[in-house]
Structure formats: C-alpha cells, structure tokens
MARSEDO-962531 format. One line per 10 residues: their letters; for each residue x, y, z of N, C-alpha, C, O. Coordinates in Angstrom, 2 decimals. Layout:
REM residues N
a> X/Y/Z/X/Y/Z/X/Y/Z/X/Y/Z ~ ...
***
This chain:
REM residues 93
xxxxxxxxxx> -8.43/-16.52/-20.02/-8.44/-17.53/-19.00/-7.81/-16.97/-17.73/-6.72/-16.42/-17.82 ~ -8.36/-17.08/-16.66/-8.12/-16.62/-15.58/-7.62/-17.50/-14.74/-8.53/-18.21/-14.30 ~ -6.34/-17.83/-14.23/-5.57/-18.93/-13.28/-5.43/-18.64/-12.24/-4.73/-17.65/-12.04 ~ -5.94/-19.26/-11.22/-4.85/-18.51/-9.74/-3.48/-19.15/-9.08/-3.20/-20.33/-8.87 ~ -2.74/-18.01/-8.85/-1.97/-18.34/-8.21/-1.29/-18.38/-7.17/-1.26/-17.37/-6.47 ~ -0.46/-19.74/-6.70/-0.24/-20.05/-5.30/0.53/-19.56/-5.21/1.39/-19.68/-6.09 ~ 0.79/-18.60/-3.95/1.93/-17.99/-3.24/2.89/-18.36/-2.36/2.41/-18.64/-1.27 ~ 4.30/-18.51/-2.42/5.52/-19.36/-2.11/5.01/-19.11/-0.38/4.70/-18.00/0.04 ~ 5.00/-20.28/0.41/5.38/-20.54/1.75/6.30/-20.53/2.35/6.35/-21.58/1.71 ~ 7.14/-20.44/2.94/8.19/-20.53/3.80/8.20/-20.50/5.50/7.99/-19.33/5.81
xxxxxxxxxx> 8.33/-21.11/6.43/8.58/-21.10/7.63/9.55/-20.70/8.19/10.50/-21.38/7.79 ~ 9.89/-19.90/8.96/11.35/-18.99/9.56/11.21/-19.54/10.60/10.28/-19.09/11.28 ~ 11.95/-20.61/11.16/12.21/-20.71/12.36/13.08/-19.72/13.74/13.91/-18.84/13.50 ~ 12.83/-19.96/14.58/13.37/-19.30/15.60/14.72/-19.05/15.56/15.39/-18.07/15.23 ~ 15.06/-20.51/16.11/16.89/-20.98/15.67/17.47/-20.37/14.61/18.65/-20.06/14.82 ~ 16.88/-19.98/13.11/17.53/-19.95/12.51/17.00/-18.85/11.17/16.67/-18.95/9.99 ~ 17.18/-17.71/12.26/15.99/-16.86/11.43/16.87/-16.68/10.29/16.39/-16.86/9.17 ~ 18.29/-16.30/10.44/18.93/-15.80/8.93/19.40/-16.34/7.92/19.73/-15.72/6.91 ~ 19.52/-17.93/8.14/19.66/-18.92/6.75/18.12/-18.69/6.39/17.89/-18.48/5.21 ~ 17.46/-18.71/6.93/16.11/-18.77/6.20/15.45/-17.71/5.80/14.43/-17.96/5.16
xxxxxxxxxx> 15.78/-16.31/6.02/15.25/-15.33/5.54/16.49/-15.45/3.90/16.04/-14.91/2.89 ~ 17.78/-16.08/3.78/18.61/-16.10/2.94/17.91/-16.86/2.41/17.45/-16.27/1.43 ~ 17.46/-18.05/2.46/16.80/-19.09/1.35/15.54/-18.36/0.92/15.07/-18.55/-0.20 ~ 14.91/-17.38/1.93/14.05/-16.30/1.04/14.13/-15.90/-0.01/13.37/-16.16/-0.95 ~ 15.49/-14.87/-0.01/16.01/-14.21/-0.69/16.33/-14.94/-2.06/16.25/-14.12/-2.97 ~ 16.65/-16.19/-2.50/17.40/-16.98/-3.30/16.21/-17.42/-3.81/16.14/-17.62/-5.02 ~ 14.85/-17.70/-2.81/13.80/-18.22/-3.65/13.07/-16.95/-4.33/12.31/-17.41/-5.19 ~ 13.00/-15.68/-4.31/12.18/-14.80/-4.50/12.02/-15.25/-5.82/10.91/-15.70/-6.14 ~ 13.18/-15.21/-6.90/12.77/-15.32/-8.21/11.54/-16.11/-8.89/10.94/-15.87/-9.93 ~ 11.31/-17.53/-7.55/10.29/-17.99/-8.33/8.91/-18.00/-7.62/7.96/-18.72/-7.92
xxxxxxxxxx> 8.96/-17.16/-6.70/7.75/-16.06/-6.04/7.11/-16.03/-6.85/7.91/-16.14/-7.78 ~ 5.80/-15.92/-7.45/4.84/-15.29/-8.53/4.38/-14.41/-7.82/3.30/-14.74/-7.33 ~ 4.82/-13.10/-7.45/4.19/-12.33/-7.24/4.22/-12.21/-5.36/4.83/-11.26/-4.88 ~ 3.79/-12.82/-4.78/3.49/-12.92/-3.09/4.49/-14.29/-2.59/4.64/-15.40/-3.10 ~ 4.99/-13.76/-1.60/5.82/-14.75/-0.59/5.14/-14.28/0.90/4.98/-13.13/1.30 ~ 4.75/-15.64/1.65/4.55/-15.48/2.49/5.28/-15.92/3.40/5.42/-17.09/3.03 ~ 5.99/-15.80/4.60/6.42/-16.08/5.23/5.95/-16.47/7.12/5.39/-15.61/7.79 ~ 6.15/-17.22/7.43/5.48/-17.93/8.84/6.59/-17.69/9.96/7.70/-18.20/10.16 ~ 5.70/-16.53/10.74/7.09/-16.15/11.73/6.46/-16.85/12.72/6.88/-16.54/13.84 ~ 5.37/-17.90/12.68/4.83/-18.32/13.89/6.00/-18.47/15.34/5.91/-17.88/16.42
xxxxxxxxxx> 7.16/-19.56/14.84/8.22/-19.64/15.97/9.23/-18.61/16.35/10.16/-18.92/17.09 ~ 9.10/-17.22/15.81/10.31/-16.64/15.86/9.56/-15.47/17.01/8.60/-14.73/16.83 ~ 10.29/-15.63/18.01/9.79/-14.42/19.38/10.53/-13.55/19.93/10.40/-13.07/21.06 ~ 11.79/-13.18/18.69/12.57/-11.82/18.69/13.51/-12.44/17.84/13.71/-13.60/17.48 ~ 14.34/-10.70/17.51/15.14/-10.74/15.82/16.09/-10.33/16.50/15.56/-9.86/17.50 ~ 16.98/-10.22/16.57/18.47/-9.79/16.67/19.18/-8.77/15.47/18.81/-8.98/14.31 ~ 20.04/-7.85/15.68/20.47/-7.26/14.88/20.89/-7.82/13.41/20.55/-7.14/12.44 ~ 21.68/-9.13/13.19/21.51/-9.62/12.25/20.41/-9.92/11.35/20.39/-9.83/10.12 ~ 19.51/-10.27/12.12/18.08/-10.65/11.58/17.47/-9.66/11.10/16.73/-10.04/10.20 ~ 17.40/-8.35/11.30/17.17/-7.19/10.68/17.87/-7.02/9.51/17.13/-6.72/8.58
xxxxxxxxxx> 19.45/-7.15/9.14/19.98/-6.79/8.56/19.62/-7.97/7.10/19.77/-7.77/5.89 ~ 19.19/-8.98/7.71/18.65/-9.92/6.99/17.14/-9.60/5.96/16.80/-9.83/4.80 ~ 16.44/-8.86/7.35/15.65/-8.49/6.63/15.25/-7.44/5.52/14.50/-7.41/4.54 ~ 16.13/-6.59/6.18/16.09/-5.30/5.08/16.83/-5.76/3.76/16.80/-4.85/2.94 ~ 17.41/-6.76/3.35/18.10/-7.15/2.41/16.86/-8.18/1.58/16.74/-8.23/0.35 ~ 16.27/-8.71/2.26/14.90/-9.48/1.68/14.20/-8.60/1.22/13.65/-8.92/0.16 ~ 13.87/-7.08/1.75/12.95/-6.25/1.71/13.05/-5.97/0.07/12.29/-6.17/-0.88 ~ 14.61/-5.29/0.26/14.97/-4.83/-0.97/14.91/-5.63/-2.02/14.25/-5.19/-2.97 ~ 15.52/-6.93/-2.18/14.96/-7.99/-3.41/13.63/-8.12/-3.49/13.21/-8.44/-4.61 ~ 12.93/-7.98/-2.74/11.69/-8.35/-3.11/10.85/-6.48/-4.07/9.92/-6.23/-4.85
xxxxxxxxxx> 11.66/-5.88/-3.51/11.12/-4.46/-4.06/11.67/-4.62/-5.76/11.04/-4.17/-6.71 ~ 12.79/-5.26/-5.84/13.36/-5.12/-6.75/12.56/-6.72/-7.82/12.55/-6.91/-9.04 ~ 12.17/-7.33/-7.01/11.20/-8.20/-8.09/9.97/-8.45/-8.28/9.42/-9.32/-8.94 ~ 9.49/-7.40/-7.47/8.37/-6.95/-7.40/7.46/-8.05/-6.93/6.45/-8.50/-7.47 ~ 8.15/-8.47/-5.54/6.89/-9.27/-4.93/6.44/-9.09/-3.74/7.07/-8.43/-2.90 ~ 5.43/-9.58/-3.53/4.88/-8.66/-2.22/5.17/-9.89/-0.56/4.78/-11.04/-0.35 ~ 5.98/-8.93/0.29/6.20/-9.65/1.49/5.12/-10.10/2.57/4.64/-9.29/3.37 ~ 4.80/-11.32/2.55/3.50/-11.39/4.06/4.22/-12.45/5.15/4.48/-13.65/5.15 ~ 4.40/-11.32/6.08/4.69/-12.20/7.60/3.55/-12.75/8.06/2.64/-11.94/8.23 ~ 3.29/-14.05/8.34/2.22/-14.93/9.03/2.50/-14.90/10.18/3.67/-15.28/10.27
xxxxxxxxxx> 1.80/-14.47/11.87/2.00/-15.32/12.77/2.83/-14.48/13.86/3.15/-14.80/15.00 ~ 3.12/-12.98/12.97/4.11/-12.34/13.70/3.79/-12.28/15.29/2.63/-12.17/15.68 ~ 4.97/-12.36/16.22/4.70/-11.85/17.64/4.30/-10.24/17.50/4.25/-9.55/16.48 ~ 3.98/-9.84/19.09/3.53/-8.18/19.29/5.07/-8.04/19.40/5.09/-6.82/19.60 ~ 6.24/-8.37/19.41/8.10/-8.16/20.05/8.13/-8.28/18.78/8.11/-7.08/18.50 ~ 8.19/-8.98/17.45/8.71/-8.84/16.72/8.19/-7.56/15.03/8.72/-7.08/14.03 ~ 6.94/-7.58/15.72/6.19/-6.47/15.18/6.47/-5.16/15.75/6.28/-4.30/14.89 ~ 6.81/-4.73/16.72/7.41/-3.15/17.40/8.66/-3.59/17.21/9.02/-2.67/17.94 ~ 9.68/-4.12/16.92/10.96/-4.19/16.43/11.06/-3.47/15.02/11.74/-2.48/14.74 ~ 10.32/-4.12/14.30/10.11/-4.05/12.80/9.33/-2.42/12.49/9.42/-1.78/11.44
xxxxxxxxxx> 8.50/-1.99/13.85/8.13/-0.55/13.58/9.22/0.47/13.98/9.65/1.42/13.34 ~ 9.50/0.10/15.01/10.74/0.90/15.41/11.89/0.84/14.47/12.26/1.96/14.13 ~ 12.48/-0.02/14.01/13.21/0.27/12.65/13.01/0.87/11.36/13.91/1.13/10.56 ~ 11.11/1.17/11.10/10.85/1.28/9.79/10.93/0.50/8.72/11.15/0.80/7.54 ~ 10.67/-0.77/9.33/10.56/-1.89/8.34/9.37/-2.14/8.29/9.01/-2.10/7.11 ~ 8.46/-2.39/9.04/7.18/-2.70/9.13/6.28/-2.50/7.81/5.67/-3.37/7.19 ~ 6.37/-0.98/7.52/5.22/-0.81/6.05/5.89/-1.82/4.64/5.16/-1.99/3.66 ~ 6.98/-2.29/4.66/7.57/-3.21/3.44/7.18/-4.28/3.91/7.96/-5.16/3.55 ~ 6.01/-4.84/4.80/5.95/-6.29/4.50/3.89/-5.59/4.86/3.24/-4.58/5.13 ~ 3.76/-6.97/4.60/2.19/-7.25/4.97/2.17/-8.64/6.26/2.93/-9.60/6.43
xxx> 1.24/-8.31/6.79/1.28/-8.88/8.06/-0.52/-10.20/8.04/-1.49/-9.91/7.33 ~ -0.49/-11.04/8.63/-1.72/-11.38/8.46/-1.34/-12.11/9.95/-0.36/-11.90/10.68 ~ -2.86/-13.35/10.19/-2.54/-13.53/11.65/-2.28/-15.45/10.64/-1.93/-16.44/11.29
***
C-alpha cells in the first residue's frame, strides 16, 4: 500500500525569524521526512538568524529530513550562498 505523505509547514516570519526557526528545530521530530518552510515575509537574516539556521541545518541532517525554503528573497538567498548554507536546504518559489 502506497500512502502519501504531507510535509510539515511552517511560516517564518520577519519579526521573528529565530523563535521560529527554534520551533523548527523542536518540530523536526515529527517531520516525515520534508519540512517546508515559508520565508515569504522574511527580507534579510541577521547574524543570529544564521546561527539559527545552521543549527536547524544540522538537526535536520541528523534526522534525516529534507529542508525547503518557500518564497525565499534574492537578499536572503546570496546571504545563505555566501555563508555556504544554501546547498543544505531546497528552495522552491
């Protein structure tokens, strides 16, 4: 039997990118597999927010689920290349 499954949503707001990349982090476990995430409102990261992210990166490497930014800006996408974060997530529009 073949089931499909739905992949966890989440919205990152602007205001408040790093409680919510943290409630990421806390939800991964019940991720099946893909978390997607909606950077629609967020139009730059701050050093924290990186540090946020690379810490999402790594749980998710470590539970083996796959990261998708929805919505990313072109500022928050050359942030994320210029750090070398970029290839640990998947990007869609």
């Amino acid at each position: 039997m073949n089931m499909a499954t739905i992949a966890m949503q989440l919205r990152i707001k602007g205001e408040r990118i790093v409680p919510d990349l943290e409630e990421a982090c806390e939800r991964l476990h019940s991720a099946e597999g893909e978390m997607i995430l909606d950077f629609s409102s967020v139009r730059q990261i701050d050093a924290s927010a990186m540090r946020a992210m690379e810490r999402l990166a790594a749980a998710a490497d470590d539970n083996s689920t796959k990261l998708v930014l929805r919505g990313t800006s072109i500022n928050v996408y050359k942030v994320l290349k210029l750090m070398k974060l970029a290839p640990r997530f998947s990007f869609a529009n």
